[in-house]
Backbone bond lengths (Angstrom), bond angles and torsions (degrees), N, CA, C in turn:
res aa  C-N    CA-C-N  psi(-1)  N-CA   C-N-CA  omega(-1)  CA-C   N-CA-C  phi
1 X - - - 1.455 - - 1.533 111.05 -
2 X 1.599 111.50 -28.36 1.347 104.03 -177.27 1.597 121.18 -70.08
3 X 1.449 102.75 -28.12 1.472 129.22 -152.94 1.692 93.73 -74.64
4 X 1.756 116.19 -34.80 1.231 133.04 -165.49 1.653 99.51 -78.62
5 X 1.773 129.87 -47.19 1.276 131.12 146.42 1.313 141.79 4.43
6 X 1.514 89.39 -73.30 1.283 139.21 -168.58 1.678 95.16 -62.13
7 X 1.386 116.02 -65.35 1.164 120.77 -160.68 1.537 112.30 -82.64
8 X 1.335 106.09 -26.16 1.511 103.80 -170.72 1.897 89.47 -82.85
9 X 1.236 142.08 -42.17 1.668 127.21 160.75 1.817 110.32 -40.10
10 X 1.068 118.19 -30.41 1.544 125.75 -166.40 1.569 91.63 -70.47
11 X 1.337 100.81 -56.66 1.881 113.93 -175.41 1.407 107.11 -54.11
12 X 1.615 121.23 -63.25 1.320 106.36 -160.74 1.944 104.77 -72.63
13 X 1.546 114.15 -18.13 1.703 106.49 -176.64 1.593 96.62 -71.61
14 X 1.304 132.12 -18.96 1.590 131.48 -165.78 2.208 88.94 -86.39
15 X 1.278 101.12 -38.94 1.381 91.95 -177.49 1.292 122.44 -57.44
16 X 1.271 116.03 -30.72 1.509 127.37 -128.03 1.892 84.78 -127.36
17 X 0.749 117.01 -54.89 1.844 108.08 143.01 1.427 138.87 -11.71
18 X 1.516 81.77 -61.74 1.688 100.30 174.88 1.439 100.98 -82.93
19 X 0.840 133.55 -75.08 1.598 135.45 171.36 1.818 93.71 -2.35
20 X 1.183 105.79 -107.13 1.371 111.20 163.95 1.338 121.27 -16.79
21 X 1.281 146.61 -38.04 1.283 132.46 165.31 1.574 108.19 -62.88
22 X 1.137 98.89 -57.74 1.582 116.85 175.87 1.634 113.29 -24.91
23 X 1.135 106.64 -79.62 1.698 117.68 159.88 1.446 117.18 -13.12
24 X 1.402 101.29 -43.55 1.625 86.27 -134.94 1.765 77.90 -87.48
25 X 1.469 137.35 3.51 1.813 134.06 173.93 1.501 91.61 -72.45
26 X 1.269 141.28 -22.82 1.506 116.70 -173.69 1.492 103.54 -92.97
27 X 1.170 97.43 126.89 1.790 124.27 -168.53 1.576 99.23 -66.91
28 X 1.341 138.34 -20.46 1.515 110.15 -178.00 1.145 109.14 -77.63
29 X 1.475 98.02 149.51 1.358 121.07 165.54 1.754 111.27 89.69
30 X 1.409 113.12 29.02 1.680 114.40 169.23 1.422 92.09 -127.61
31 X 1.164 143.83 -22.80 1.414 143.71 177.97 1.667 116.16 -50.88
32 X 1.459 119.81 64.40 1.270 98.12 -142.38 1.817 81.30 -106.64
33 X 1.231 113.80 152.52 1.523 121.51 169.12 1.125 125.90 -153.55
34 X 1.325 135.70 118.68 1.083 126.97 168.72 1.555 135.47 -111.77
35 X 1.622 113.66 124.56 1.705 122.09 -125.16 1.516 87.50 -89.28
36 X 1.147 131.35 169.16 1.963 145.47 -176.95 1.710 108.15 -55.86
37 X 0.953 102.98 84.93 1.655 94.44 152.38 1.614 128.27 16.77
38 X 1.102 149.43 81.06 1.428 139.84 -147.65 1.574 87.13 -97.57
39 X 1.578 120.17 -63.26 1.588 121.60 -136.48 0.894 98.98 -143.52
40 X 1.429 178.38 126.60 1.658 167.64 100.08 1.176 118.73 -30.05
41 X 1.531 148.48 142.50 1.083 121.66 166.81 1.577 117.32 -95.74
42 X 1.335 118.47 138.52 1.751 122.46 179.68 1.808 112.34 -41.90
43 X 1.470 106.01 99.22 2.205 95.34 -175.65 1.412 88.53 -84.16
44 X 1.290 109.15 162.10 1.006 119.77 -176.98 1.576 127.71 -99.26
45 X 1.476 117.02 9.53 0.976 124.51 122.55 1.940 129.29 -158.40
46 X 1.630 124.32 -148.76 1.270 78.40 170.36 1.354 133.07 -108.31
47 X 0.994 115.04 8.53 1.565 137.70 166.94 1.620 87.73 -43.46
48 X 1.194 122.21 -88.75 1.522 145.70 -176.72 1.594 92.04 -25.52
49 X 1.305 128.73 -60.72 1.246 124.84 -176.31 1.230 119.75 -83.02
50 X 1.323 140.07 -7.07 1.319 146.02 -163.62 1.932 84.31 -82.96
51 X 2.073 98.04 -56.95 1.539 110.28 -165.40 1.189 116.17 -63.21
52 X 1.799 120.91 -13.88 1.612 104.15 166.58 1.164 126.97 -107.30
53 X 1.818 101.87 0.66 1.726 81.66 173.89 1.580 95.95 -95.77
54 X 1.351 133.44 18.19 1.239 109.51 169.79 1.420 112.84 -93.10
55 X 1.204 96.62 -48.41 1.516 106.56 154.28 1.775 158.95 -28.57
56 X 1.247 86.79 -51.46 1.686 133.09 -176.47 1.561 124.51 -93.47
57 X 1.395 85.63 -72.84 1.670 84.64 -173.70 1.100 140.99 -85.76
58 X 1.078 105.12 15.81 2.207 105.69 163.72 1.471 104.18 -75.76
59 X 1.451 126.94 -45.49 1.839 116.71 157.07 1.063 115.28 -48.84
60 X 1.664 128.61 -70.26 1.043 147.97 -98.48 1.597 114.25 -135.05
61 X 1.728 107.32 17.39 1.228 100.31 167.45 1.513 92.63 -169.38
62 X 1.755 122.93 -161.51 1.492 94.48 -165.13 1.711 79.98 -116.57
63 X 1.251 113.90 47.23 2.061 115.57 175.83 1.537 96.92 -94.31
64 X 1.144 118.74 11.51 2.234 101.39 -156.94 1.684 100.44 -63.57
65 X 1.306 87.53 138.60 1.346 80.91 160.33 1.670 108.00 -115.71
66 X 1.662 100.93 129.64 1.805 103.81 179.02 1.322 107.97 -99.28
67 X 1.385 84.25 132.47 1.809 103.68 -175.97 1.725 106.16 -86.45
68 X 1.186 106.03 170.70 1.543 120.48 -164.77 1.449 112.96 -22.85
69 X 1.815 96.57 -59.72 1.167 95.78 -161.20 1.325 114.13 -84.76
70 X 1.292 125.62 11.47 1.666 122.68 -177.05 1.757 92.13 -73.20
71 X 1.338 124.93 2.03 1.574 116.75 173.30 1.445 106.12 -84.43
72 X 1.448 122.93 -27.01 1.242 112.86 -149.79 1.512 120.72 -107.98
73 X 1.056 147.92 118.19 1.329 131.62 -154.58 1.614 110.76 -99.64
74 X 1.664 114.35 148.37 1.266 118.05 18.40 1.292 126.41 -91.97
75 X 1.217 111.12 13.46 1.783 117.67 -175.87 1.411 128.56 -72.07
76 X 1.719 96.21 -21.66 1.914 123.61 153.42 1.454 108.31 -33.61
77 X 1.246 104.08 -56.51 1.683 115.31 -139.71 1.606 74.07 -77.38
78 X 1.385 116.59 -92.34 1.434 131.20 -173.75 1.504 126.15 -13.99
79 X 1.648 104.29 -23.30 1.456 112.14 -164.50 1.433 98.04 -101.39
80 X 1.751 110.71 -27.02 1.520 111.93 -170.46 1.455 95.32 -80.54
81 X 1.037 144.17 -23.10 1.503 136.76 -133.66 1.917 96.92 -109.43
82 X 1.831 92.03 -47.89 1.555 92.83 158.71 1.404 123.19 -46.83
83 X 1.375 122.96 -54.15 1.436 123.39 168.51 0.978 118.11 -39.16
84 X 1.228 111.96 -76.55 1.333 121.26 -176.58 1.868 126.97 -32.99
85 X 1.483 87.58 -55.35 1.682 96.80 177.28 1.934 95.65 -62.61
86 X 1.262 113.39 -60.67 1.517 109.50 -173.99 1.535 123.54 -54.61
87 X 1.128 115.54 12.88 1.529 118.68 -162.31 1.615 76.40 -135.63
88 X 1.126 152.58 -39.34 1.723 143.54 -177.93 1.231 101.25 -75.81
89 X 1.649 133.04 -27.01 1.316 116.77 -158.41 1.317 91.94 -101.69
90 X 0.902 126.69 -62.41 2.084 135.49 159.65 1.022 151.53 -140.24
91 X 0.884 121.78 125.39 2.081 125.53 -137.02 1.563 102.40 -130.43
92 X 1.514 118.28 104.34 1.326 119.04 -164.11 1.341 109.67 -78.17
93 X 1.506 122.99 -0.58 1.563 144.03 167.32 1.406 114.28 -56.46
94 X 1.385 105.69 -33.94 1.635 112.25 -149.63 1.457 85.66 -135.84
95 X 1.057 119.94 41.77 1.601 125.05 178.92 2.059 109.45 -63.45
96 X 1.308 107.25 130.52 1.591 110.45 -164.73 1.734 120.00 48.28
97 X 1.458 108.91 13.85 1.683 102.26 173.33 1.237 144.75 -74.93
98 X 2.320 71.47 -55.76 1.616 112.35 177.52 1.491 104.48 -92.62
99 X 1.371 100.05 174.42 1.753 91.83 -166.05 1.479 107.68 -94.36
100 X 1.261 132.23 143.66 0.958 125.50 174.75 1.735 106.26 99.27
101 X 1.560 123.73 5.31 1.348 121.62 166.87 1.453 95.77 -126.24
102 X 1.598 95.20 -175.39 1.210 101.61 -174.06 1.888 130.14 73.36
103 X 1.234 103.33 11.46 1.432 133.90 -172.51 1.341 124.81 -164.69
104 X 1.440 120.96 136.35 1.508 118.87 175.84 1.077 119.96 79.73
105 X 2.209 103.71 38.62 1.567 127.71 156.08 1.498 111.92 -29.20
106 X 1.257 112.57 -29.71 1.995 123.22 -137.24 1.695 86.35 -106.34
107 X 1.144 102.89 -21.03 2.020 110.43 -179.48 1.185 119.01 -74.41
108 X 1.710 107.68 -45.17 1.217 131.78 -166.03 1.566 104.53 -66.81
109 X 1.345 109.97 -57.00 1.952 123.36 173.95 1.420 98.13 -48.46
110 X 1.774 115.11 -49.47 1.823 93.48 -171.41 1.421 114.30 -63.03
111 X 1.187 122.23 -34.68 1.248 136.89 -158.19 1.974 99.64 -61.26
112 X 1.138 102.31 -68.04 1.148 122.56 173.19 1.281 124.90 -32.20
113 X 2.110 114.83 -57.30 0.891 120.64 -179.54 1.688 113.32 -82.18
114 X 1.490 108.90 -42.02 1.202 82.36 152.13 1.786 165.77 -76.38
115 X 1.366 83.22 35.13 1.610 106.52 171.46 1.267 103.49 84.05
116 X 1.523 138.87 2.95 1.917 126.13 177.35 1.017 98.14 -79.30
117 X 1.220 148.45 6.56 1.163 148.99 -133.09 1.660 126.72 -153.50
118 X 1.332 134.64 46.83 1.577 123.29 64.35 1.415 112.72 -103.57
119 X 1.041 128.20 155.22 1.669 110.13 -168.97 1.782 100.53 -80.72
120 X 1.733 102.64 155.21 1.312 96.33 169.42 2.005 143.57 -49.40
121 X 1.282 86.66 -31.61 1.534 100.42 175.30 1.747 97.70 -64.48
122 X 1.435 134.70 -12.33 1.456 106.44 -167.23 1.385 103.72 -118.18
123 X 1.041 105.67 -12.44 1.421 131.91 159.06 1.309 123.03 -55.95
124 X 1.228 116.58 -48.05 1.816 139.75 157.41 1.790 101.23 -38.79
125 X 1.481 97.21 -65.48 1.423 105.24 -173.17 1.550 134.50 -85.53
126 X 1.397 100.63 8.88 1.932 112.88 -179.58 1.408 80.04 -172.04
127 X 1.380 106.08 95.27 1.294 153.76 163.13 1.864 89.40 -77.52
128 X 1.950 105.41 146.80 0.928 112.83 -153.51 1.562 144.30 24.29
């Protein structure tokens, strides 16, 4: 009975392997690019700027830098999609270009202070 155990754990880690290999042929989420700098906005000093691009800009502008695993899926998908949404809602790249930046300094602090602001999942992953 043990031997039968044994093998059926052997089966599902051989499944679940493949699964995972499997994954990783669908191309979203390794396409990663980040387009020229358009606009920045002036911080007002650099403390202020030191704290958002550490903060900020791997969503939130087109500077991210993707770490290892933004290659590997499913953490591809998850990491592109974060971008993606964080770069449509406000993109400190395209500061006053694109619509919807370049305004609503006073939004950004609520947002922040009230805690939406870095989300927990990125927080998990860039600790301090």
């Amino acid at each position: 009975m043990k031997k039968q155990t044994g093998s059926a754990w052997v089966k599902w880690l051989g499944i679940l392997v493949g699964a995972f290999l499997l994954v990783q042929l669908i191309p979203y989420g390794r396409a990663h690019t980040n387009p020229a700098v358009v606009k920045e906005p002036q911080w007002q000093d650099t403390v202020t700027t030191d704290l958002v691009k550490r903060a900020c800009y791997d969503c939130h502008s087109n500077e991210t830098t993707w770490p290892w695993y933004s290659n590997v899926a499913p953490m591809s998908w998850l990491i592109q999609h974060d971008v993606d949404e964080g770069r449509q809602r406000l993109n400190f790249s395209e500061w006053g270009v694109s619509s919807g930046t370049g305004e609503g300094g006073g939004e950004i602090g609520e947002v922040v202070q009230g805690g939406e602001m870095p989300p927990a999942q990125y927080l998990i992953l860039h600790p301090g």
